[in-house]
N, C-alpha and C positions, 0 to 999 in steps of 0.2 A: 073623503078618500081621494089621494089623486090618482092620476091617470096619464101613461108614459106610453109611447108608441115607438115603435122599433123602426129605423132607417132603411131604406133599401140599400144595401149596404151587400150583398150574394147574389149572384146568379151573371149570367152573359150579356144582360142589359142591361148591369148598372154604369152611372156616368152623372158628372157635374149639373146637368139641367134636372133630371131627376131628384137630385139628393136635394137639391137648393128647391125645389119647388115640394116635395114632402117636408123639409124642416121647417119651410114660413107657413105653408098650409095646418100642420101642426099646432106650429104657433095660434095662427090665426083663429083656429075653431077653438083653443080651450088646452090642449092637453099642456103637463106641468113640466113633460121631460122627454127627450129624445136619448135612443139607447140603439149602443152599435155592440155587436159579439167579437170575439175573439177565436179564428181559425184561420191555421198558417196551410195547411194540402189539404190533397183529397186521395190518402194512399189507395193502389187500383189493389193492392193485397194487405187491406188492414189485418194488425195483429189480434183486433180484437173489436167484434162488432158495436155497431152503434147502440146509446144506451136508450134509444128513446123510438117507440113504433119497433117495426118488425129487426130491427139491425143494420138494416140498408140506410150508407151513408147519403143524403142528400146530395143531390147531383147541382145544386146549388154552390156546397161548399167547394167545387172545383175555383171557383173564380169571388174572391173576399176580399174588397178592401182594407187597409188597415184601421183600426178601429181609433186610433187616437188620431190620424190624419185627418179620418173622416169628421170628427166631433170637430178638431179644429177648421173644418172648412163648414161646416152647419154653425157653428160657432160666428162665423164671421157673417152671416146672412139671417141671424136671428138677433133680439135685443133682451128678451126675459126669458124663454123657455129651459131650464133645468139640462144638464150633458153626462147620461152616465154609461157606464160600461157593464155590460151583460153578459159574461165579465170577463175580467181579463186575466187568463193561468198564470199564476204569480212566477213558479220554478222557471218558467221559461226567458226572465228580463236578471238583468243585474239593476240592485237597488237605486243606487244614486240616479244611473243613466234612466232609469222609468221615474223617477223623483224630481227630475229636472223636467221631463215630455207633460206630465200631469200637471206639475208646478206652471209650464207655461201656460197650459189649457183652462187649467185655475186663473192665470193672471188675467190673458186678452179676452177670456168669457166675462171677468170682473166678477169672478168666484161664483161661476156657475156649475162646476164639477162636482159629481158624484160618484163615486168608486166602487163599483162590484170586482170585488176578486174570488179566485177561484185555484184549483189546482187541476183541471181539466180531465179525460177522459183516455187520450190514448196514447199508448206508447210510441206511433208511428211519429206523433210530432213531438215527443219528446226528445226522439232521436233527431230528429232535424234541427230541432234548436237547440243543440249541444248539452242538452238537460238529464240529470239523472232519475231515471224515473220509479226507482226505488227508495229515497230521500223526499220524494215531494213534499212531505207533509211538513217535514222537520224543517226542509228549506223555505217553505212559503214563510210557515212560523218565523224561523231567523230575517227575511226579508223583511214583513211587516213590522218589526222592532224598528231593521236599521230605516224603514222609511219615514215612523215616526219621530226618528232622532232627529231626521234631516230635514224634517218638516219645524220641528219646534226647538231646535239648538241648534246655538252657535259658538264659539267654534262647535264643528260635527265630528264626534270622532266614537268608534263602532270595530268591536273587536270578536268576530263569533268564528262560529267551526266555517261556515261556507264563504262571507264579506265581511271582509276588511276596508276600513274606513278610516285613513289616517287625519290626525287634529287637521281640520282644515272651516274654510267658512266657505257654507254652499247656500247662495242664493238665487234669487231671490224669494220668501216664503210663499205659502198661498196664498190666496185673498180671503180665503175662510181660518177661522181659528179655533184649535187648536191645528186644525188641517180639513180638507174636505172629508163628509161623511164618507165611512168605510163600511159598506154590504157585502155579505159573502154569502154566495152558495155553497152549500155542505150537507154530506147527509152520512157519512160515517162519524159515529163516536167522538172521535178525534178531532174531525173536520167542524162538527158542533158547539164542543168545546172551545174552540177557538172563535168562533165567532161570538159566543156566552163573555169570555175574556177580553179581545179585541177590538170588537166591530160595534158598530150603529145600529145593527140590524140583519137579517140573515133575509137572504135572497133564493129559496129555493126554486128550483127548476125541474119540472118533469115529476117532482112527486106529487100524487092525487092527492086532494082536496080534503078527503076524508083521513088523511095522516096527518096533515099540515100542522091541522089543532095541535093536537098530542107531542108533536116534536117541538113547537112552538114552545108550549108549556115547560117542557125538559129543558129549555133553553135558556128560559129565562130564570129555573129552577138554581143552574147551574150558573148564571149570572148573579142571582144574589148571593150564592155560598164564594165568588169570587169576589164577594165587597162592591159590587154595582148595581144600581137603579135597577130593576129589570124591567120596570115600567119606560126609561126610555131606550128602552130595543124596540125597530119598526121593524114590521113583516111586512116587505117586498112580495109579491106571486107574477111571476113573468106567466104571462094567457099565450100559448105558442097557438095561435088561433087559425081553426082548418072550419073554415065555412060551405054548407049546403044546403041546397035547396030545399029540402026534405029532412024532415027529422028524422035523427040515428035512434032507433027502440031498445037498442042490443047492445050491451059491451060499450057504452058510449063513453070516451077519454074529454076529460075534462075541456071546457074549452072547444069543443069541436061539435059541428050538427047546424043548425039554422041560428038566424042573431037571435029568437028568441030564449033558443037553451043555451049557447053563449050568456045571456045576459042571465038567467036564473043561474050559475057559475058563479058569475061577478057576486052577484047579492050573497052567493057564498060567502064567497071570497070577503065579503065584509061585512060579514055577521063572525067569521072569524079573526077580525079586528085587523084584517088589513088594510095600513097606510098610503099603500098605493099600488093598482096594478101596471103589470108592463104589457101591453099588445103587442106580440109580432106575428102581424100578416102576412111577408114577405114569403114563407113556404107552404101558404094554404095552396086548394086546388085552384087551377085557373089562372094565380097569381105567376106572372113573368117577368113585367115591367114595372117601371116605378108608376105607370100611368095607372096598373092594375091597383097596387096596394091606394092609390090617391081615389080611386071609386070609390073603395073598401072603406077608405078612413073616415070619410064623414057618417058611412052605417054603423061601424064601430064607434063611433062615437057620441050618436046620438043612444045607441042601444049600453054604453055604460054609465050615461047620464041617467038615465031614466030607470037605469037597474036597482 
């Protein structure tokens, strides 16, 4: 199983010495992949609470790099470690123009890119990036087409309800082939479907451990009635890890309590055949700095080894 650790990439103390000294550190001990999120504000009157813990937006998310910026400057200060995105709301980009930013990130990593996509959670940044947030699903759908046109044809040319693509030749390709692996989190009907259909592997977030199995299964149920392998779908589980000193007895969410029930988690986590998990430190308690998460990494790291 591998093992991918999340950037500091959120909060009021992130900065260049930081980021570069978490992704070679990374590097250094072991881990296979480095993974940055995807959030544009932090509305002070969300439309609709947060989906994960009690509703309260992280106060983290006021201040986020951008998430392909970041990969490309981790990118330049690493030489093998894996770059993927955890993930990025698809409704929110126009095709080509996110086809061309991945494409690059593909080239000068020397086809180190990984692609979680997603259709995201709230209407507030829908509205801000000019996005219809009644259409998401159908638009992600129609974008992942025209991105794999643009990835593996040339001339490119892409005719749907939302992008248009006239005959034209857009390069240059990725360094991976047929294009970089495509992971999505999903957990509506629909949103499953597409990844059964479309993707590499299904990247869920936030659902317990104890569901995992069972949609998993449905997943790949619904990838062979689509004419595909469902033996090669990989399960991704992003570990949003909140570490303490004391063990949680009660109520205990996945992921979270001392590195020893973190790690019996992990051994879950891959006893239900997951291919790799994602650690993100960077919103546990205590955690500020990137100097915080860089303590953290080498406990987490030695505790999924050994899980």
């Amino acid at each position: 199983m591998r093992f991918g650790f999340a950037l500091p990439q959120a909060g009021s103390a992130i900065g260049p010495e930081g980021l570069v000294t978490a992704a070679k550190r990374a590097e250094d001990l072991g881990f296979d992949s480095l993974w940055v999120l995807d959030r544009i504000l932090w509305p002070v009157n969300p439309k609709v609470p947060y989906p994960i813990g009690d509703g309260s937006l992280p106060v983290k998310y006021k201040n986020v790099l951008d998430p392909l910026e970041t990969l490309t400057f981790a990118a330049a200060h690493t030489r093998r470690i894996a770059l993927g995105t955890s993930v990025l709301n698809l409704p929110w980009y126009n095709p080509v123009l996110l086809a061309r930013r991945l494409t690059t990130l593909d080239v000068l990593s020397a086809g180190r890119l990984r692609v979680g996509f997603g259709i995201g959670w709230s209407p507030d940044e829908y509205e801000a990036a000019g996005a219809t947030w009644e259409e998401r699903g159908k638009r992600a759908d129609e974008l992942i087409q025209a991105l794999k046109k643009i990835w593996t044809t040339d001339p490119v040319e892409f005719e749907g309800k939302y992008y248009r693509i006239p005959k034209s030749v857009i390069g240059p390709k990725p360094v991976q082939k047929p294009h970089p692996p495509i992971y999505m989190a999903a957990y509506a009907p629909s949103a499953l479907k597409r990844v059964a259909t479309e993707a590499n592997g299904w990247f869920p977030v936030g659902i317990p451990l104890s569901s995992i199995g069972p949609m998993f299964e449905g997943i790949k149920g619904m990838a062979k009635d689509a004419g595909r392998d469902p033996s090669a779908l990989e399960l991704i589980v992003r570990a949003n890890v909140e570490l303490h000193n004391t063990p949680i007895q009660k109520d205990r969410v996945d992921f979270t309590g001392t590195l020893e029930q973190i790690a019996e988690d992990v051994t879950t986590a891959r006893k239900l055949g997951a291919a790799e998990i994602v650690i993100d430190a960077q919103f546990s308690p205590g955690v500020e700095t990137a100097k915080d998460i860089l303590a953290r990494m080498k406990e987490l790291w030695r505790v999924a080894k050994q899980a």
